[in-house]
N, CA, C and O of each residue as an XYZ file, in Angstrom:
772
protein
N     135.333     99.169    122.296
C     134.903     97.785    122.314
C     135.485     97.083    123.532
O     136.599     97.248    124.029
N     134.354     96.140    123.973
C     135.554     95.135    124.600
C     136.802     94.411    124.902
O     137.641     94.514    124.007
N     137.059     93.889    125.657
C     138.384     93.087    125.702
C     137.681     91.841    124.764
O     138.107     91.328    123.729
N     136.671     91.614    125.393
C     136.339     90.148    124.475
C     134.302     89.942    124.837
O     133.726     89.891    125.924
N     133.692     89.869    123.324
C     132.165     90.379    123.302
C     132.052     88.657    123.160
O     132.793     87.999    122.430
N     131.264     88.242    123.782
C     130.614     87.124    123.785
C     128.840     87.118    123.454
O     128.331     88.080    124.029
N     127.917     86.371    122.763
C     127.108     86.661    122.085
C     126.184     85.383    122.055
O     126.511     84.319    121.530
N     125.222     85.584    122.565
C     124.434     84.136    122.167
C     123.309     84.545    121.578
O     122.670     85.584    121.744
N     123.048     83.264    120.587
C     122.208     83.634    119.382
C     120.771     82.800    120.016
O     121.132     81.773    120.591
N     119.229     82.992    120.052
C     118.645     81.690    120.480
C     117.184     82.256    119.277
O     116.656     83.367    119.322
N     116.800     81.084    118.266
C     116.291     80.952    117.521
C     115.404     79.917    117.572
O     114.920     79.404    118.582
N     115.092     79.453    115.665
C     114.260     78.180    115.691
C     114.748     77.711    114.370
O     115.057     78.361    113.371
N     114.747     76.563    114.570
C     115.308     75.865    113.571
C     115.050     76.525    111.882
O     113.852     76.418    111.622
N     115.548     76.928    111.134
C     115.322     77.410    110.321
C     115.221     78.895    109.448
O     114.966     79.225    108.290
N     115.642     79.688    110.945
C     115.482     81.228    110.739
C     116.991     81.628    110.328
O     117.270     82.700    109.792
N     117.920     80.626    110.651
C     119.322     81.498    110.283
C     119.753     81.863    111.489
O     120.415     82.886    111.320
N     119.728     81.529    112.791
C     120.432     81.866    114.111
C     121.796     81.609    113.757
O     122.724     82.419    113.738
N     121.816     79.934    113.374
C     122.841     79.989    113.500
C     123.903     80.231    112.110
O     125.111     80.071    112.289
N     123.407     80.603    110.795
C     124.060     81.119    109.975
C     124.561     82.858    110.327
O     125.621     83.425    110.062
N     123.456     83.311    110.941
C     123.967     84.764    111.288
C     125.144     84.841    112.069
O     126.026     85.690    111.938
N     125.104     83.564    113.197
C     126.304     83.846    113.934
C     127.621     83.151    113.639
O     128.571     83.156    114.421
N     127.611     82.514    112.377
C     128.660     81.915    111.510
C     129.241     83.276    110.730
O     130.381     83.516    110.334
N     128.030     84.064    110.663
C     128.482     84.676    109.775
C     128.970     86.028    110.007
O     129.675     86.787    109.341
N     128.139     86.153    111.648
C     129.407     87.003    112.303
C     130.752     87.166    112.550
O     131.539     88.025    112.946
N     130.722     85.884    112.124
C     132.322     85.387    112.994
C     133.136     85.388    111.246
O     134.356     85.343    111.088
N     132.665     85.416    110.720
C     133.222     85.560    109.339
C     133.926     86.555    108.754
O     135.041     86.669    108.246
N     132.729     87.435    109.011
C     133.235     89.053    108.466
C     133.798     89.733    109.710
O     134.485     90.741    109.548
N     133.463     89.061    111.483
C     134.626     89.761    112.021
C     136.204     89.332    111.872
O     137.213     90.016    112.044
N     136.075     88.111    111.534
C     137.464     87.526    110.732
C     137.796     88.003    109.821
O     139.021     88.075    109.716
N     137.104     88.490    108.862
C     138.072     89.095    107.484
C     138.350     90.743    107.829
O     139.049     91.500    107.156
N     137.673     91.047    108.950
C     137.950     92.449    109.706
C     138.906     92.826    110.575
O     139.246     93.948    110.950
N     139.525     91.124    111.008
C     141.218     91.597    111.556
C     140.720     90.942    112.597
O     141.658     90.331    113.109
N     139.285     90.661    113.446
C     138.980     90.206    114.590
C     139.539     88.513    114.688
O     139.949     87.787    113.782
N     139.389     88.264    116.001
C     139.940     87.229    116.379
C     138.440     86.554    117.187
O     137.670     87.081    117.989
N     138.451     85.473    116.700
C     136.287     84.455    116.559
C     136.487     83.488    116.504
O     137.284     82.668    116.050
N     135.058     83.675    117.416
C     135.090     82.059    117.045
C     133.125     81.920    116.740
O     132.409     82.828    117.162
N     132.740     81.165    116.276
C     131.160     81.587    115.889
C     130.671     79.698    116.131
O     131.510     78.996    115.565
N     130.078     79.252    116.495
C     129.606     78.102    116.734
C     127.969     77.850    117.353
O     127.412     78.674    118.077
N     127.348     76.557    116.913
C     126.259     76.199    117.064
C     126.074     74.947    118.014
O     126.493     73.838    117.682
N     125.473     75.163    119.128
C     124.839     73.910    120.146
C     123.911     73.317    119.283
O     123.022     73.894    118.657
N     124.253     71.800    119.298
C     123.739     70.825    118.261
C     123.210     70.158    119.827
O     124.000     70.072    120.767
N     121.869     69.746    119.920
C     121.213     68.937    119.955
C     120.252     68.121    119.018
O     120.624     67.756    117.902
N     118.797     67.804    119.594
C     117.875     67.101    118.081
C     117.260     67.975    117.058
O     116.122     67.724    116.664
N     117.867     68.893    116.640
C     117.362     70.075    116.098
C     116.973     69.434    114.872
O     117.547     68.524    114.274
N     115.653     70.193    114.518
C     114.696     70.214    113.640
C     114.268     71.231    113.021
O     114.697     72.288    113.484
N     113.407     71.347    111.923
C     112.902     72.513    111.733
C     112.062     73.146    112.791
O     111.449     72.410    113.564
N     111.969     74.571    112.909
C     111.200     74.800    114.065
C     111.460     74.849    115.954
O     111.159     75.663    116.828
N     112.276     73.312    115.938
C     112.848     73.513    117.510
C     113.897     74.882    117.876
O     114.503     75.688    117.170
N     113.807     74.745    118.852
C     114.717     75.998    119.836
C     116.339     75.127    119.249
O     116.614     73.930    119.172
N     117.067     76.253    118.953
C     118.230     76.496    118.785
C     119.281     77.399    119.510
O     118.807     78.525    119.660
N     120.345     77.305    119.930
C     121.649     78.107    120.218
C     122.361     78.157    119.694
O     122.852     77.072    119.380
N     123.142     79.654    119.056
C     124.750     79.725    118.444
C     125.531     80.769    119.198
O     124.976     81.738    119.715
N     126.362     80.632    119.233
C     127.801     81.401    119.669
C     128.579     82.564    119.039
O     129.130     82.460    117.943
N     128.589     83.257    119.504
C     129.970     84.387    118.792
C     130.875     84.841    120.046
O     130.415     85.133    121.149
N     132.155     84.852    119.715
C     133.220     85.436    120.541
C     134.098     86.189    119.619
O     134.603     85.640    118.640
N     134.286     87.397    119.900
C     134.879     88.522    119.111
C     135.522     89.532    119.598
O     134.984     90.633    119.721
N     136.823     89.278    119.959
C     138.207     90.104    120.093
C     139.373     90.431    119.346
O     139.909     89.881    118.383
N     139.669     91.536    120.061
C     140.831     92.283    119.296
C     141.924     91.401    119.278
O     142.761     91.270    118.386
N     141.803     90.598    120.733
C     142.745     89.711    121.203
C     142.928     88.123    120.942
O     142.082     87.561    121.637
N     143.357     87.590    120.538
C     143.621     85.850    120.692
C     142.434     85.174    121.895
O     142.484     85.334    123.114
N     141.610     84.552    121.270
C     140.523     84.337    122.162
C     141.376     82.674    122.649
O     141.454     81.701    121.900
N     141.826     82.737    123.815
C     142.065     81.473    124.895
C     141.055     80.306    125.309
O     141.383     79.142    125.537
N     139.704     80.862    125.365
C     138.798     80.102    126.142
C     138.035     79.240    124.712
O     137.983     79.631    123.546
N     137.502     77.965    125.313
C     137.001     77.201    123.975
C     135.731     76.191    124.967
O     136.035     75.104    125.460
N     134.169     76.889    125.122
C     133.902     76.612    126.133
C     132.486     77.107    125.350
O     132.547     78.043    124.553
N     131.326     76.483    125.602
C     129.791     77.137    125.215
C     130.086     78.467    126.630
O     130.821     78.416    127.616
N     129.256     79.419    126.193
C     129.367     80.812    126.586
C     128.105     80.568    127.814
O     126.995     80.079    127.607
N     128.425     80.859    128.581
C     127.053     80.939    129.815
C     126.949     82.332    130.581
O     126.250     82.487    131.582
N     127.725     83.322    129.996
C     127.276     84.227    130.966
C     127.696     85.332    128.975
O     128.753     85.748    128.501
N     126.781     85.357    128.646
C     127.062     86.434    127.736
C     127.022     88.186    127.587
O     126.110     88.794    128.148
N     127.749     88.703    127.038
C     127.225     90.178    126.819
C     125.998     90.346    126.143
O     125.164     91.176    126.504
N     125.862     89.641    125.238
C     124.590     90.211    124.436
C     124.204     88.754    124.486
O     124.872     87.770    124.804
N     122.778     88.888    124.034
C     121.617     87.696    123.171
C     120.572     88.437    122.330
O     120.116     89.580    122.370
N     120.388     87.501    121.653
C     119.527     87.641    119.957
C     118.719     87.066    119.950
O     118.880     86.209    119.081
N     117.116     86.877    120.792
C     116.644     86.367    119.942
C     115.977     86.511    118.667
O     115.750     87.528    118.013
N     115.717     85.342    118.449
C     115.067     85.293    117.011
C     113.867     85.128    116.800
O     113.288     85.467    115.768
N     113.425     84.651    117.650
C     111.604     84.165    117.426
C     111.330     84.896    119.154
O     112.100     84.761    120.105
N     110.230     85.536    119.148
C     110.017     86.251    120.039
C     108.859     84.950    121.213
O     108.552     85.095    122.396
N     108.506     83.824    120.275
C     107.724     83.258    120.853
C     108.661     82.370    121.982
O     108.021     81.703    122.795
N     110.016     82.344    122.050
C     111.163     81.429    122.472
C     111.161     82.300    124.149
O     111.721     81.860    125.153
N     110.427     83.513    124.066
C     110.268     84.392    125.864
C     109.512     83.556    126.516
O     109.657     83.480    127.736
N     108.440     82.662    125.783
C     107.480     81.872    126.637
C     108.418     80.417    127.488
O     108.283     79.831    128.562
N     109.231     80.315    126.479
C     109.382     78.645    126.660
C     111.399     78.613    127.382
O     111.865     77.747    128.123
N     111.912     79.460    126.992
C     113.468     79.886    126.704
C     113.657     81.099    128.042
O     113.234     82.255    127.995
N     114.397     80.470    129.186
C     115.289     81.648    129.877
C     116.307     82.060    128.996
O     117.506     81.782    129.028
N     115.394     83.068    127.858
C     116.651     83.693    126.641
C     117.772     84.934    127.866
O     118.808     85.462    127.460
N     117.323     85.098    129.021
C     118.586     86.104    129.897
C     118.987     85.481    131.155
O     119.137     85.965    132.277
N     119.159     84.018    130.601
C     119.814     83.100    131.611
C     121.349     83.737    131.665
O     121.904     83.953    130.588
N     121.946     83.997    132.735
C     123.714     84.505    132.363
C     123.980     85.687    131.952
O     124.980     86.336    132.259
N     122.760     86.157    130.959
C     123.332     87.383    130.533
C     123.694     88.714    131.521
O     123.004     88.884    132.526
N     124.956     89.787    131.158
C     125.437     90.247    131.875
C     124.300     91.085    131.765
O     123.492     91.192    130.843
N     124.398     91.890    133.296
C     123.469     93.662    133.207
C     124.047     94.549    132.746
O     123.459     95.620    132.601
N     125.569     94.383    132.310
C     126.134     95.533    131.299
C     125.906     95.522    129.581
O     126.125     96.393    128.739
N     125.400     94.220    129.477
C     125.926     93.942    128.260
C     124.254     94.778    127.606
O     123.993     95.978    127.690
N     123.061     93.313    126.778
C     121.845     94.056    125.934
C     121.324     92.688    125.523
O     121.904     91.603    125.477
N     119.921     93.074    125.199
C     119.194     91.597    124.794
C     118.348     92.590    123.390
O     117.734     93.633    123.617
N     118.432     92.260    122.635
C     118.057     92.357    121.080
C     116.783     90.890    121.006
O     117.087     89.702    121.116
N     115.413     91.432    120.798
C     114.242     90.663    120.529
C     113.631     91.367    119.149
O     113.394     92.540    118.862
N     113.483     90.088    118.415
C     112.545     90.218    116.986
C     111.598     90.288    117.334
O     111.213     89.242    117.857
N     110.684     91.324    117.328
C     109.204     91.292    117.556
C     108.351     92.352    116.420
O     108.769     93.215    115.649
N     107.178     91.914    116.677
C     105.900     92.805    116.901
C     105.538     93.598    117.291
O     105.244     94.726    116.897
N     105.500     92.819    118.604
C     104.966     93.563    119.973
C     105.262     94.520    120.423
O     106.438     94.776    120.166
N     104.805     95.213    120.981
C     105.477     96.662    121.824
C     106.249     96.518    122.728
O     106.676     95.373    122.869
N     106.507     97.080    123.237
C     107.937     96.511    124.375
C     107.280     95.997    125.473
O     107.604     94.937    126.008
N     105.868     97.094    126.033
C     105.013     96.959    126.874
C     104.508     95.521    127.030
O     104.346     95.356    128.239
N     104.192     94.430    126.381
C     104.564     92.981    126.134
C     105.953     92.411    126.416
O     106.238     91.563    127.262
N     106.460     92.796    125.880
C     107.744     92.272    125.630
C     109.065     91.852    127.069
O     109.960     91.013    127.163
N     108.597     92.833    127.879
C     109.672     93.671    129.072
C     108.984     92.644    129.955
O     109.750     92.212    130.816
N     108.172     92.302    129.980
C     108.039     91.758    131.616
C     108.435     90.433    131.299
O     109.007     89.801    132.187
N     108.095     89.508    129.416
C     108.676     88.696    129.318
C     110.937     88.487    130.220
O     111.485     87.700    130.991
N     111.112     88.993    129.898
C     112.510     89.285    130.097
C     113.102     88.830    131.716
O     114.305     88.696    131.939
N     112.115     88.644    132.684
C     112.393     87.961    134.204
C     113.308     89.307    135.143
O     114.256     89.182    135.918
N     112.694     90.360    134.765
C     113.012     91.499    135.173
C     115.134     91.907    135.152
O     115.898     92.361    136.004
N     115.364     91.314    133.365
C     116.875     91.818    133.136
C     117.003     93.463    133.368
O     116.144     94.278    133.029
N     117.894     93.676    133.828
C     118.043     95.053    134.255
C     119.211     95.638    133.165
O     119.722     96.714    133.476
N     119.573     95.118    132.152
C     120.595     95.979    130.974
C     119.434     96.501    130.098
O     118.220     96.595    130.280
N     120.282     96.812    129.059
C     119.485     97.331    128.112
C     118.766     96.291    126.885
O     119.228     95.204    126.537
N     117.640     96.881    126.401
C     116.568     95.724    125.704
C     116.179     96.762    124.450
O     115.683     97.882    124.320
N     116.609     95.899    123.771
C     116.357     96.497    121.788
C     115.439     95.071    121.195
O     115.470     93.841    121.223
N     114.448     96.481    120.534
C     114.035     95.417    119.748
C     113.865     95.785    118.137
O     113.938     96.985    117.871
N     113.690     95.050    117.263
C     113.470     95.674    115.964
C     112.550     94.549    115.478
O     112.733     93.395    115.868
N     111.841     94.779    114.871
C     110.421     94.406    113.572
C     111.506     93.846    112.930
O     112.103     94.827    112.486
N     112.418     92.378    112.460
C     112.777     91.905    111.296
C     111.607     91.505    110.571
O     111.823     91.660    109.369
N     110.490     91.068    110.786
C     109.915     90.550    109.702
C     109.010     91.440    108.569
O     108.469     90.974    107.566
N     109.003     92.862    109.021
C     109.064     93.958    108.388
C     110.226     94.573    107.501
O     110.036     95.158    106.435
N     111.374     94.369    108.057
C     112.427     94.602    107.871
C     112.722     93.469    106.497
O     113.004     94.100    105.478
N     112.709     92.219    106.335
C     113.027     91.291    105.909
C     112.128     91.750    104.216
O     112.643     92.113    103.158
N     110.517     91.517    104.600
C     109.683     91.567    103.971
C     109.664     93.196    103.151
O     109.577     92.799    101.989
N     109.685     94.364    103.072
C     110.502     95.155    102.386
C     111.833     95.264    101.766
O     112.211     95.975    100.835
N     112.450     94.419    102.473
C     113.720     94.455    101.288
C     113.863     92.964    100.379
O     114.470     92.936     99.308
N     113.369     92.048    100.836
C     113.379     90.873    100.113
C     112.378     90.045    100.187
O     112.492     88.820    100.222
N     111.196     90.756    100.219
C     109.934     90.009     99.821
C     109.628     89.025    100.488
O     108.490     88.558    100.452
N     110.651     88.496    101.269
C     110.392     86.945    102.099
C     110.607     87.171    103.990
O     111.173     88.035    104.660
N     110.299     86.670    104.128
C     111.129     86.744    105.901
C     112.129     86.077    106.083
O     112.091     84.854    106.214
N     113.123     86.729    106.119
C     114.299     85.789    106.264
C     114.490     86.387    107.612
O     114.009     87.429    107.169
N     114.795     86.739    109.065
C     114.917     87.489    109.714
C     116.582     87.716    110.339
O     116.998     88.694    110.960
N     117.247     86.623    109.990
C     118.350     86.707    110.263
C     119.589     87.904    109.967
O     120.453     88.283    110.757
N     119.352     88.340    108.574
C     119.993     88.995    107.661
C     119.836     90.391    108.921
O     120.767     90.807    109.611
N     118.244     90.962    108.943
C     118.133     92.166    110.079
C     119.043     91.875    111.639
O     120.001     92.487    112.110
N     118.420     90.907    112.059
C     119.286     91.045    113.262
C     120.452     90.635    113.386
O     120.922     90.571    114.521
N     121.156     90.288    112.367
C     122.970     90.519    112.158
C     123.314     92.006    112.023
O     124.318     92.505    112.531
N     122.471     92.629    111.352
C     122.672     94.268    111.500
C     122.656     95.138    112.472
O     123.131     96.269    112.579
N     121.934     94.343    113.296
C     121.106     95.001    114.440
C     121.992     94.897    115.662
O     122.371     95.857    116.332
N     122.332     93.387    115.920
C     123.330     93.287    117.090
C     124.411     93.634    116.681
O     125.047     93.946    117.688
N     125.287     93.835    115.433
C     126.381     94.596    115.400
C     126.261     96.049    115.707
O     127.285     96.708    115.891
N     124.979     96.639    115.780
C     124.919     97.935    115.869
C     125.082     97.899    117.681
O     125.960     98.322    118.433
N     123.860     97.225    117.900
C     124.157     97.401    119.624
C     125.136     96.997    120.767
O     125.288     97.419    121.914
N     125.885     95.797    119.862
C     126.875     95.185    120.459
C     128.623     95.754    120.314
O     129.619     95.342    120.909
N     128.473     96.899    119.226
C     129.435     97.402    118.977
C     130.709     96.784    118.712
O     131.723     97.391    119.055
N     130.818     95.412    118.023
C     131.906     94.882    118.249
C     132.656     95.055    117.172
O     133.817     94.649    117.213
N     132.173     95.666    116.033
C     133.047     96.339    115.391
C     132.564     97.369    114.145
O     131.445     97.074    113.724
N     133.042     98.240    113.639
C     132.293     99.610    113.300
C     131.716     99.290    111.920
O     132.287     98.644    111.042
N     130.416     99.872    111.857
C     129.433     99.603    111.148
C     129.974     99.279    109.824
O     130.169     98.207    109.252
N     130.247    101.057    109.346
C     131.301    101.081    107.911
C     132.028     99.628    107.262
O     131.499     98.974    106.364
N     133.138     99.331    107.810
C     133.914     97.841    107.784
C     132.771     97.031    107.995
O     132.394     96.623    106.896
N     132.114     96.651    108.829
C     130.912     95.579    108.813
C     130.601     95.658    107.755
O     131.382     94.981    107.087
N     129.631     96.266    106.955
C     128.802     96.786    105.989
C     129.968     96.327    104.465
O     129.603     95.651    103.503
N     130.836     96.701    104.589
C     131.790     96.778    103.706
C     132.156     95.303    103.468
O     132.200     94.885    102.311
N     132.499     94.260    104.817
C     133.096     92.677    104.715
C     131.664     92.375    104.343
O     131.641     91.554    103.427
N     130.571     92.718    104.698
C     128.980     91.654    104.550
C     128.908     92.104    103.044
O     128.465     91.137    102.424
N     129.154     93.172    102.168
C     128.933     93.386    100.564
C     130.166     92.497    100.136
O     129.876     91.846     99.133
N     131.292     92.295    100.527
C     132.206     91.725    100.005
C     131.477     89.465    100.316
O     131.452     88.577     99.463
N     131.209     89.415    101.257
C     130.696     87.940    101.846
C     129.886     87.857    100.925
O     130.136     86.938    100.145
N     129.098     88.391    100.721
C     127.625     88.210     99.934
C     127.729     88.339     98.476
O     126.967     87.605     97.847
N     128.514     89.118     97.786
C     128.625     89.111     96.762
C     129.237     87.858     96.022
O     128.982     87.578     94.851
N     130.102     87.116     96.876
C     130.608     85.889     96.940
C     129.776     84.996     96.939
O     129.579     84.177     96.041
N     129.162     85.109     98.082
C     127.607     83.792     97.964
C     126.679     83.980     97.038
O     125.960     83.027     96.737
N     126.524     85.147     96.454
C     124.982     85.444     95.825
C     125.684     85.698     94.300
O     124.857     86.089     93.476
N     126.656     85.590     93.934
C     127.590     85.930     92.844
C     126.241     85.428     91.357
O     126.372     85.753     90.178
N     125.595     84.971     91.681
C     124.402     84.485     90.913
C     122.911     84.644     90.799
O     121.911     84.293     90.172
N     123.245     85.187     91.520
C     121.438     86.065     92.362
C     122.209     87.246     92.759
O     122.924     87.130     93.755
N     122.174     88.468     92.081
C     122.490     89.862     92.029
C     121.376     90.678     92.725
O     121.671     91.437     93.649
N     120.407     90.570     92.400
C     118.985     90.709     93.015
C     118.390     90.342     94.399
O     117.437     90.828     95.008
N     119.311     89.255     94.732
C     119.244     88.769     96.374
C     120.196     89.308     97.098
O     119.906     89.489     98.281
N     122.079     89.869     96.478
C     122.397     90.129     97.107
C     122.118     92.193     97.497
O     122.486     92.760     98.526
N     121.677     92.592     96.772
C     120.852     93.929     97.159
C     120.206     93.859     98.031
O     120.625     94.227     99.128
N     118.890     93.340     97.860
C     117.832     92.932     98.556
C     118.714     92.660    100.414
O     118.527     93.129    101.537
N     119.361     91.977     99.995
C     120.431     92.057    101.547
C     121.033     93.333    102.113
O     120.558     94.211    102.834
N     121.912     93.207    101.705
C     122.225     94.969    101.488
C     121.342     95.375    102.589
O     121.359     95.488    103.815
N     120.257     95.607    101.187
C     118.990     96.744    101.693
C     118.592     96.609    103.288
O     118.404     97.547    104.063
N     118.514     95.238    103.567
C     118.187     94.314    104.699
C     119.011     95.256    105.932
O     118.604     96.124    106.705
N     119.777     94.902    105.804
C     121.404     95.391    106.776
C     121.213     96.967    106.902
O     121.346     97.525    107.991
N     120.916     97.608    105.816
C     121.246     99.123    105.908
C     120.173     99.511    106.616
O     120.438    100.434    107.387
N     118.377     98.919    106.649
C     117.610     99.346    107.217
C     117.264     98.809    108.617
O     116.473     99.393    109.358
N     117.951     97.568    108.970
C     117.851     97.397    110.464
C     118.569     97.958    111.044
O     118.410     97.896    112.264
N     119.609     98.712    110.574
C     120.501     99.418    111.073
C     119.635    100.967    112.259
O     119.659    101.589    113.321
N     118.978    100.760    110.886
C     117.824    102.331    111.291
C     116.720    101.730    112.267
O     116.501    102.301    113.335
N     116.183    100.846    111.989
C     115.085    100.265    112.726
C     115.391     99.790    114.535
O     114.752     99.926    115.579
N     116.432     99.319    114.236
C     115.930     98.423    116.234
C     116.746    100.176    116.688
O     117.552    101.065    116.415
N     115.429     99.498    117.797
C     114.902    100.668    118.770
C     115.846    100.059    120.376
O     116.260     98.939    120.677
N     115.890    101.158    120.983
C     116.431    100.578    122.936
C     115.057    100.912    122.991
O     114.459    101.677    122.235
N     114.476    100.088    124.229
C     113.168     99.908    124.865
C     114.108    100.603    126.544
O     113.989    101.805    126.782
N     114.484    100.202    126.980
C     115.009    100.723    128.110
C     116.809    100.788    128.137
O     117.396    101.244    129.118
């Protein structure tokens, strides 16, 4: 892993950008990591473009600053390539993770010719088999922990059944359905290049 994984989340109001990346920062906290997970508040609405944050080290994170040059980005709504420099900053070492459809063959030229690596995975396939609804967030929390490596699946998997069982302590049936979510995006996002 890194000295220190920085992470920007870019969504739409309502998909869980920025709960996923709260909630990264959660279970890399109860994992020994040192986070910070935060959301750029402008006039957000349902639907508008959104930003959230993750910073995740082994080490005492010093800096307290919105992230502009990240290792990874997430988006969430694939329609946000039209309107969103989603690989503004981002490093060429780091990876850009896109929810799509589309084939990559679409997808890649959206991107302003980033030269790291580009994953994408089907959440709303993903979502819609394990919990009947689209939630898409739940997949690509699985997904960028897989590609972002910031900390090992096992323990991930292990703090998100322990988080969830907590939240869903009442809906037993939702927190599976999650689970299920996590274990199969795991399998699903693909590297495109």
């Amino acid at each position: 892993m890194r000295h220190l994984t920085e992470i920007r989340w870019h969504g739409r109001g309502g998909q869980g950008a920025k709960t996923a990346a709260l909630l990264l920062a959660d279970v890399a906290f109860q994992a020994g990591k040192h986070v910070q997970g935060f959301p750029e508040y402008g006039p957000e609405r349902m639907g508008a473009p959104i930003t959230a944050y993750d910073r995740i080290s082994d080490n005492e994170i010093r800096v307290h600053s919105n992230i502009y040059d990240p290792d990874f980005v997430a988006v969430v709504d694939d329609t946000l390539l039209y309107s969103v420099d989603v690989t503004e900053g981002l490093k060429p070492d780091g990876g850009i993770l896109v929810n799509t459809r589309k084939p990559k063959e679409e997808i890649l030229p959206l991107l302003k010719g980033y030269p790291g690596r580009v994953y994408i995975i089907d959440a709303h396939k993903v979502s819609m088999e394990t919990l009947g609804q689209y939630f898409p967030n739940t997949p690509m929390l699985a997904a960028m922990v897989k590609i972002s490596e910031v900390m090992d699946i096992d323990v991930f998997l292990r703090e998100m059944e322990s988080s969830l069982q907590h939240k869903f302590a009442r809906k037993p049936e939702v927190l599976e359905g999650n689970l299920k979510a996590l274990r199969l995006a795991l399998e699903e996002v693909v590297q495109c290049q």
